[in-house]
VEXLO-574942 format. One line per 3 residues: number of its first residue (from 1); their letters; for each residue y, z, x of C-alpha. Coordinates in pm, whole numbers, always signed. Each point is the difference from the previous one (the first is absolute). Example, Ala and Ser with C-alpha at 12.3 -4.5 7.8 and 13.67 -1.06 7.14 Angstrom:
// VEXLO-574942
1) AS) -450 +780 +1230  +344 -66 +137
***
This chain:
// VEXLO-574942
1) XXX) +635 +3372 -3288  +245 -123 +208  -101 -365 +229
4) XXX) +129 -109 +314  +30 -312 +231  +35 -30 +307
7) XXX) +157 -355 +80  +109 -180 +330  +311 -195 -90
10) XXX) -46 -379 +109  +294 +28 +243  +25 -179 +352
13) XXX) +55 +343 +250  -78 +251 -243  -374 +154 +66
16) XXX) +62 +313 -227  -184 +86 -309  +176 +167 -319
19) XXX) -151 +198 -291  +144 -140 -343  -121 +141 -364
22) XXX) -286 -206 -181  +173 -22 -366  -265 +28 -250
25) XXX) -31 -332 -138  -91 -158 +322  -270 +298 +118
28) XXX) -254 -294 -95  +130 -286 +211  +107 +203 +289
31) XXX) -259 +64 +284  -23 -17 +362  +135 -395 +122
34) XXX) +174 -44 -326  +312 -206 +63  +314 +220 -154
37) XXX) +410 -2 +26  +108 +322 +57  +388 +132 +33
40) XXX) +113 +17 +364  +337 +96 +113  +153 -124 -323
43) XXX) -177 -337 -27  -374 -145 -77  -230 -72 +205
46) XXX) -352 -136 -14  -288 +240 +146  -376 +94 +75
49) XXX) -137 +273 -144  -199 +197 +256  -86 +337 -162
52) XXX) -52 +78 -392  -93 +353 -126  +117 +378 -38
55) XXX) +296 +91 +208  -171 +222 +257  +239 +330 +116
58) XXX) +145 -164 +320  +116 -302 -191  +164 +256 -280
61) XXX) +181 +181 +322  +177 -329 +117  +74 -163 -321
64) XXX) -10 +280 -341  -139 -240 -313  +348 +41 -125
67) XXX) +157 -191 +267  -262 -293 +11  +128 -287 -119
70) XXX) -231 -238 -262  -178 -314 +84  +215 -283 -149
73) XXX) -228 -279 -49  -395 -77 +51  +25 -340 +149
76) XXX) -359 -93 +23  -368 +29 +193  +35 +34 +351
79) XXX) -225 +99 +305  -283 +199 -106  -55 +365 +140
82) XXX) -278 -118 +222  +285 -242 +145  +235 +242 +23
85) XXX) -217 +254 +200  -90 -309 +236  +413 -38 +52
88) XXX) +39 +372 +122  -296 -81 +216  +140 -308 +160
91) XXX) +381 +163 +52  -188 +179 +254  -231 -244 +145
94) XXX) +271 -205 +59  +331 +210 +71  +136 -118 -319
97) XXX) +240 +279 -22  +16 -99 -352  -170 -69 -301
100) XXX) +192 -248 -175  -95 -382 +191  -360 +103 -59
103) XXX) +28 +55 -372  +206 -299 -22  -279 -230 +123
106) XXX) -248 +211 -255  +209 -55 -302  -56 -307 -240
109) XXX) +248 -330 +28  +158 +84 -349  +7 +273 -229
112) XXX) -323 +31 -179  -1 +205 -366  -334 -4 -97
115) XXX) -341 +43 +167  -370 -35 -239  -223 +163 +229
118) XXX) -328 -156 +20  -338 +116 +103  -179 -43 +354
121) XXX) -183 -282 -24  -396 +57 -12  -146 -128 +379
124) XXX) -176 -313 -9  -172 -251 +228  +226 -322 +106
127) XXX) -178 -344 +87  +168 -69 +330  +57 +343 +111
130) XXX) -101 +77 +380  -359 +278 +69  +105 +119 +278
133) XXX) +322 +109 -117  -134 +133 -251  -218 +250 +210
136) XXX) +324 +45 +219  +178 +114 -335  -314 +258 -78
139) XXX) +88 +133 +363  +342 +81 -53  +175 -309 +94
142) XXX) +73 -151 +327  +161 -324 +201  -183 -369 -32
145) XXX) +65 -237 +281  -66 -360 -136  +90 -350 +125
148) XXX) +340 -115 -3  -82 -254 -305  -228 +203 -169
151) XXX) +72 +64 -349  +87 +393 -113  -58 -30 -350
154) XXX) -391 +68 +36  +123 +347 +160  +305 -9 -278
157) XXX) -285 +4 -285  -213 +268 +170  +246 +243 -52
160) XXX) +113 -117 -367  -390 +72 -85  +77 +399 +24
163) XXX) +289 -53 -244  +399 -13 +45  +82 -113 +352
166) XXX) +327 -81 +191  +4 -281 +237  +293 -14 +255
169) XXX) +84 -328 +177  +273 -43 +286  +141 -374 -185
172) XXX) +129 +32 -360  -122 -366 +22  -344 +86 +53
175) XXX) +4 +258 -246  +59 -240 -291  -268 -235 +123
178) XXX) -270 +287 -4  +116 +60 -303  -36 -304 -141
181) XXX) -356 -27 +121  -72 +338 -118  +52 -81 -344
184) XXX) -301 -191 -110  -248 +252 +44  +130 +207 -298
187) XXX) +222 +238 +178  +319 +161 -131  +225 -66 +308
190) XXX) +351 +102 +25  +187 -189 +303  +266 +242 +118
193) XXX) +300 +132 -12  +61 -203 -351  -344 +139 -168
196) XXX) +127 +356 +114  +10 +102 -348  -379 -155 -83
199) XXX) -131 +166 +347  +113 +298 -80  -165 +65 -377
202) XXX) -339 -138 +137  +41 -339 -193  -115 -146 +358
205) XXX) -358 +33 +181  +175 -155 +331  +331 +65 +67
208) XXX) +114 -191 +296  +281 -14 +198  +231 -4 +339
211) XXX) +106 +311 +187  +201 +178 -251  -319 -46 -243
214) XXX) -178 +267 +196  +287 +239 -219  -104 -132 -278
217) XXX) -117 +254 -286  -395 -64 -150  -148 +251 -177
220) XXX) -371 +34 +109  +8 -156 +303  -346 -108 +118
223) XXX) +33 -142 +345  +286 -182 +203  -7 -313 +192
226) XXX) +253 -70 +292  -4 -387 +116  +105 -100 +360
229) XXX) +2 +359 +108  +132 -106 +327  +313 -220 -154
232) XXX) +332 +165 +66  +136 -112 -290  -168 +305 -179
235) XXX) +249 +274 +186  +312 +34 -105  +297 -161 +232
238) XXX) +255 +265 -164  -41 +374 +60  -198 +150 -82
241) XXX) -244 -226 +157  -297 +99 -197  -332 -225 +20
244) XXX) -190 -154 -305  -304 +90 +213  +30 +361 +39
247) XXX) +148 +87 -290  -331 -188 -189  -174 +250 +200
250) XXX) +159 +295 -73  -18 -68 -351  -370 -73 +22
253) XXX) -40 +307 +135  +194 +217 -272  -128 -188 -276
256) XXX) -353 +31 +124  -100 -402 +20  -107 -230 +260
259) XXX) +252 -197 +178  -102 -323 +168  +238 -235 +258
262) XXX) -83 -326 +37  +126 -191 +327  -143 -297 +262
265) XXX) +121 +230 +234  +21 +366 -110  +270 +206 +194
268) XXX) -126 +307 +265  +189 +224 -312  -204 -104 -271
271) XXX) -408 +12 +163  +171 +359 +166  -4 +122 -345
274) XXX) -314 -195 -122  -244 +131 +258  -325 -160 -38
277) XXX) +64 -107 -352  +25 -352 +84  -156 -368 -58
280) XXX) +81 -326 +150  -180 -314 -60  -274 -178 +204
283) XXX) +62 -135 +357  -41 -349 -127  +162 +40 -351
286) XXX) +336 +93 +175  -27 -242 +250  +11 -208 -265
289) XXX) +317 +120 -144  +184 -71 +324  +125 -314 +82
292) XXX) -63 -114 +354  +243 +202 +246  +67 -206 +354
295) XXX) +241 +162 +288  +187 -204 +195  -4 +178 +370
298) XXX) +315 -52 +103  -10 +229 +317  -2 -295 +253
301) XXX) +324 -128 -104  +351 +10 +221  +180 +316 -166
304) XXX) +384 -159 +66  -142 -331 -109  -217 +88 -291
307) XXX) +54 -111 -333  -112 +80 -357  -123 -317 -48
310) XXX) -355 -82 +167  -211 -285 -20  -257 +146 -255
313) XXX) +287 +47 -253  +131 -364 +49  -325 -108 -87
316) XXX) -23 +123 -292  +340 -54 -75  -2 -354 +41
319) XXX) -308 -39 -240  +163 -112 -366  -248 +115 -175
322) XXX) +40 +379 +106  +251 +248 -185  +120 +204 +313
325) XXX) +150 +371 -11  +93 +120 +325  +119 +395 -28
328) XXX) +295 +152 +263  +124 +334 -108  +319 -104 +146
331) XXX) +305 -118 -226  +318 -178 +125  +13 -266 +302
334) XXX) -133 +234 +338  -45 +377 +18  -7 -5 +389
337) XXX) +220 -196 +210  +13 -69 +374  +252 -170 +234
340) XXX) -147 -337 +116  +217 +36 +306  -15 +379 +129
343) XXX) -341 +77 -200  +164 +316 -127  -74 +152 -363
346) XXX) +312 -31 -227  +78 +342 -139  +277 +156 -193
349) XXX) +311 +81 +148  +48 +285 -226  -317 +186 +0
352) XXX) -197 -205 +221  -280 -76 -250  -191 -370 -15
355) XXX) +237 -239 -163  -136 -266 -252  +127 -338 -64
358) XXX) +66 -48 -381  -20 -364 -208  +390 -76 +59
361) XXX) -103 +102 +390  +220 +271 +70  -139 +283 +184
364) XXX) -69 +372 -244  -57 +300 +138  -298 +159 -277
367) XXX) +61 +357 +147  +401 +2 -68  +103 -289 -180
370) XXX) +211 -143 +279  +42 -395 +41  +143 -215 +287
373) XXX) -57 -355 +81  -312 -160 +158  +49 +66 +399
376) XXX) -181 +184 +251  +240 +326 +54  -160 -34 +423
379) XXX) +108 -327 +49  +218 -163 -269  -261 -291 -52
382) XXX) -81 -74 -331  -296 -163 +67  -282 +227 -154
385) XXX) -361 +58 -48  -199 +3 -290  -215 +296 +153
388) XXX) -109 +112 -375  +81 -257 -272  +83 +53 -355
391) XXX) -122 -174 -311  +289 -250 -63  -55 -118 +396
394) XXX) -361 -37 -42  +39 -193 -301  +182 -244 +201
397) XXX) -254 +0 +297  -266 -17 -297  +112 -278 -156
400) XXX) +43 -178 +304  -309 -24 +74  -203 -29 -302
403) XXX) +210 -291 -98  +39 +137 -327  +207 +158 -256
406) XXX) -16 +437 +105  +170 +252 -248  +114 +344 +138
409) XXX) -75 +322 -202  +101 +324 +68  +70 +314 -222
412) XXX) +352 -53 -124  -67 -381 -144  -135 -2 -384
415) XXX) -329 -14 -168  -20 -389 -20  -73 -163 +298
418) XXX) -54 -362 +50  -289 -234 +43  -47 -102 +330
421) XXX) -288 -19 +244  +109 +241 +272  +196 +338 -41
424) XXX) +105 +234 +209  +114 +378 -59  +6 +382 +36
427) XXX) -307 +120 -218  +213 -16 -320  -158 -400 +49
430) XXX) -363 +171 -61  +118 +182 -313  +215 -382 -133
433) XXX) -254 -272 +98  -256 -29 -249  -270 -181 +203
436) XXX) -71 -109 +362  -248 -156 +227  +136 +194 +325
439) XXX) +146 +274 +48  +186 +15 +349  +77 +351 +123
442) XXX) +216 -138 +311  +57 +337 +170  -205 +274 -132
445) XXX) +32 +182 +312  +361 +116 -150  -213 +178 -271
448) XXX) -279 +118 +211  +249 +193 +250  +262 +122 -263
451) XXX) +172 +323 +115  -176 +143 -377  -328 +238 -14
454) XXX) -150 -249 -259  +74 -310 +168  -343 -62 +40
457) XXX) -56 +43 -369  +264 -247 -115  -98 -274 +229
460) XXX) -335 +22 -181  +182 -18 -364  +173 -312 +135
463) XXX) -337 -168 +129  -146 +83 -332  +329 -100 -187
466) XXX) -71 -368 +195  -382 +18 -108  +16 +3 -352
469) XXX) +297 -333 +31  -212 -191 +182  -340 +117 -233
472) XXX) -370 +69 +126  -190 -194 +311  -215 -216 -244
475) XXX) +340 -140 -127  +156 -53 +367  +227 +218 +8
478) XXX) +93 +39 +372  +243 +291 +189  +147 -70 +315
481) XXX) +164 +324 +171  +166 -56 +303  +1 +296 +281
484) XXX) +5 +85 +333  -223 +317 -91  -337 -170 -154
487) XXX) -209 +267 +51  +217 +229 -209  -202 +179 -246
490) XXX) +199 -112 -292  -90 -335 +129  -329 +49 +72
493) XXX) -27 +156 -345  +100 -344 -174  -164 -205 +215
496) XXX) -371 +122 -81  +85 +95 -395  -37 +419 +93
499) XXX) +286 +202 -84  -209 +312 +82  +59 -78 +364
502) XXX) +356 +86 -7  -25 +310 -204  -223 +172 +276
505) XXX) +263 -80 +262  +285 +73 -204  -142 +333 -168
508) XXX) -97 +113 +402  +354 -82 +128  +197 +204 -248
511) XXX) -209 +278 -32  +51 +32 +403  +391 -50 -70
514) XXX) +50 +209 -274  +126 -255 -248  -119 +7 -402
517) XXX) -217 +25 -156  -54 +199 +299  +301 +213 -103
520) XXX) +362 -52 -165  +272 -234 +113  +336 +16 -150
523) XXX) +358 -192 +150  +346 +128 -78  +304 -238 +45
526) XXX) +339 +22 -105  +349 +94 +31  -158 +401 -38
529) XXX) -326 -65 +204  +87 +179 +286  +155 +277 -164
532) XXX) -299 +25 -210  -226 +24 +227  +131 +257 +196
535) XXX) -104 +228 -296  -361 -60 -26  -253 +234 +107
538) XXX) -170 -248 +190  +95 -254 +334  +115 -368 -113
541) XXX) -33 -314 +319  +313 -215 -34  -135 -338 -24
544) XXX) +385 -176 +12  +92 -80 -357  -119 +344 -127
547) XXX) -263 +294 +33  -359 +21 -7  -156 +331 -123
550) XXX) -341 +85 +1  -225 +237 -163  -415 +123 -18
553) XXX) +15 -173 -334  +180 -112 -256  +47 +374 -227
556) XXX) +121 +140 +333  +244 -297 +34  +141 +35 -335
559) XXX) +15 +361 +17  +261 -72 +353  +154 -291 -152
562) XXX) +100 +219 -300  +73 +354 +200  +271 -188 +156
565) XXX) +345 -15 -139  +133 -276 -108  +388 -129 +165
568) XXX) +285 -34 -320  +148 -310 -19  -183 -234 +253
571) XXX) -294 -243 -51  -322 +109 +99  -310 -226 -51
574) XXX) -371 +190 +47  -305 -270 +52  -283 +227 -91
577) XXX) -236 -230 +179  +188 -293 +114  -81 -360 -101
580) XX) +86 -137 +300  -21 +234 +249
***
């Protein structure tokens, strides 16, 4: 009987499958995900296998079996089938066009030879593990809203009870923490992508990982855990730019076990798809979990005279015994600049964008690159206004007044950062601080009114970010959020410890606007954008750097993403829901 494969050749711009020979002495290892190098245009190449069986009569009418070619080399375990189908699934979902980046991010690190395949594990109770969601596991699976320092490993142990489990955390830090504290109740745990090889035999009970662990293969899969639902860090900046989140869900769903997301402030998407299958803790228990939140009014200050700096922060800057993070989402010296003499805005010459004023002070255009010297292009003066400072300014102004050594962090400086009792940075200085007693958020408002459909979301993962540096109320932990726009419902959210209170208002206002979970959301850019566009069976809203296209949902989307062709030889870059958008 004659065997074939099927195998997608692991080559950058080539999404096309090929049918190869299965010689008989590797009929045993070969199966669908096996990891092979197969004979392409007079070279080898590695591959996936994506199909194993009898040739069926349309593959014998393209390729006769005496013109397939055999398969070189087995090269070791790869995805497993269930994986595989999951890929084709997500190509879609997300307007991959191709199969190959998701496969890549489902294979193991290194080549593995040999798998012993080991039993399920029998279920069993777990001392620590949480009741109630437990019951929420009987019913299917669902979200959990709990404080922002409230340990997950209760719910982590709920779901290890039913048997294998995979655990998916947004920080590869955190990951090998949890598993660390995992390991003394008697667990096998395998701490991915390096146990790939132990996760996928079964040698593991938890398997736990960051976003690409939610490709991982396990065999008998009893239940999956996603961590920080709400943390961007589990979608994928590249394209395609597929979510931890909903793949977790879709492969719940296929493999017929309960998913549950765990988040102090679970995103509209996530309780869409939950329903009513949802528990939070008590009023007072999450209160608890909060540290105290205090807004700083600042609406009856002079707008041309205001400054970042008001008296509550200098207070508790100029206290030595507090370790003070102030947040700015702004890097560089000033992102807005005004003439001191004719009051005017300074824009670009070029393509009359906001300029911003960089460490060495010259003047950069974000929108075309261009750079000119610090003057006002009205008047000629060069005597400027700091209308919207940057971090290395404020770090200045900072240290200035607290009288006291401030360091600067922002996203391009290392992973070591200094001791020193103030600091000052974009929220890369949440993620690099290890502990605080503030946490200054100095103009949130820049978060709150983002030109982004989320923006509401992600100023609540940046208050909860703050939370769990400065610790619970009973330790005094303390938040100070400045704003012009205190009865915000983010705000308002923080301030009394209820999360739930932006979710209504959020859920409401998209459902009225059409935006997801509502319905689907992709943005084109790129040198073929327009031309791409122009193709697609739908409308698309130019929103200046590229092309917004909606859809009913997210099927329909890829299904007009897909239908379109695509333009030869130009860069095109699909955002199947947009991070940042």
């Amino acid at each position: 009987m004659v065997i074939t494969a099927t195998v997608l050749p692991d080559v950058t711009g080539l999404d096309k499958t090929f049918d190869y020979l299965v010689p008989d002495d590797l009929i045993g290892h070969v199966r669908v995900g096996s990891l092979v190098r197969v004979a392409l245009h007079g070279r080898r190449i590695g591959g996936w296998v994506v199909r194993v069986g009898v040739p069926d009569a349309q593959q014998l009418a393209d390729v006769p079996v005496d013109r397939m070619v055999p398969i070189a080399k087995w090269s070791g375990h790869g995805p497993s089938a269930e994986v595989i189908e999951l890929a084709g699934w997500a190509a879609h979902r997300w307007a991959a066009g191709r199969l190959r980046p998701l496969l890549v991010s489902a294979s193991p690190p290194r080549m593995v030879h040999a798998l012993a395949f080991v039993p399920p594990p029998r279920p069993r109770p777990l001392d620590g593990a949480s009741d109630g969601v437990r019951q929420l596991l009987a019913d299917g699976g669902g979200v959990v809203r709990i404080a922002p320092t409230d340990d997950p490993l209760p719910i982590v142990l709920a779901a290890a009870e039913r048997g294998r489990v995979l655990v998916i955390h947004p920080s590869q830090d955190e990951v090998g923490l949890l598993g660390a504290r995992l390991r003394p109740s008697g667990l096998g745990i395998a701490v991915l992508p390096d146990a790939w090889p132990a996760a996928a035999a079964g040698a593991a009970q938890v398997c736990i990982g960051s976003r690409s662990a939610i490709w991982a293969s396990v065999p008998d899969l009893a239940a999956i855990v996603v961590l920080d639902e709400h943390d961007e860090a589990l979608q994928e900046e590249r394209t395609p730019t597929w979510h931890a989140r909903d793949l977790a869900i879709e492969r719940g769903r296929r493999a017929g076990v309960p998913v549950v997301l765990v988040s102090p402030c679970p995103t509209v998407t996530a309780l869409a798809w939950s329903g009513s299958r949802w528990m939070r803790p008590t009023v007072a228990d999450e209160r608890e979990g909060w540290p105290i939140v205090e807004l700083i009014d600042r609406r009856g200050e002079d707008p041309w005279k205001r400054s970042l700096l008001t008296s509550r922060l200098i207070q508790a800057l100029r206290d030595p015994d507090l370790r003070v993070v102030c947040v700015h989402n702004t890097p560089g010296r000033a992102r807005l600049l005004a003439c001191r003499s004719c009051r005017s805005l300074l824009h670009c010459e070029r393509c009359d964008a906001s300029v911003q004023q960089l460490d060495d002070r010259t003047l950069h255009c974000h929108r075309c690159g261009t750079d000119r010297p610090p003057v006002c292009q009205q008047c000629g003066s060069s005597a400027l206004a700091n209308v919207r400072p940057g971090v290395s300014r404020l770090r200045e102004e900072l240290e200035a007044a607290a009288a006291r050594p401030a360091v600067a962090v922002t996203g391009a400086d290392g992973e070591d950062v200094p001791e020193a009792g103030v600091y000052v940075g974009t929220e890369a200085v949440l993620h690099r601080v290890r502990d605080a007693d503030v946490v200054v958020f100095l103009d949130i408002d820049a978060e709150l009114l983002a030109p982004r459909y989320r923006a509401a979301e992600q100023a609540m993962a940046l208050l909860v970010r703050g939370a769990r540096l400065v610790g619970p109320r009973r330790d005094g932990g303390r938040i100070l959020v400045q704003t012009f726009r205190p009865e915000h419902e983010v705000l308002q959210a923080a301030l009394l410890a209820d999360p739930g209170r932006l979710v209504k208002v959020e859920a409401r206002r998209r459902r009225e606007l059409g935006l997801p979970p509502f319905s689907a959301l992709a943005r084109v850019s790129g040198e073929g954008a327009a031309e791409y566009v122009e193709g697609l069976a739908t409308s698309a809203a130019n929103d200046g750097e590229g092309f917004l296209v909606r859809a009913a949902d997210w099927n329909e989307l890829g299904d007009v993403l897909e239908g379109a062709p695509r333009p030869k030889g130009l860069r095109l870059r699909i955002e199947v829901d947009p991070p940042r958008r």
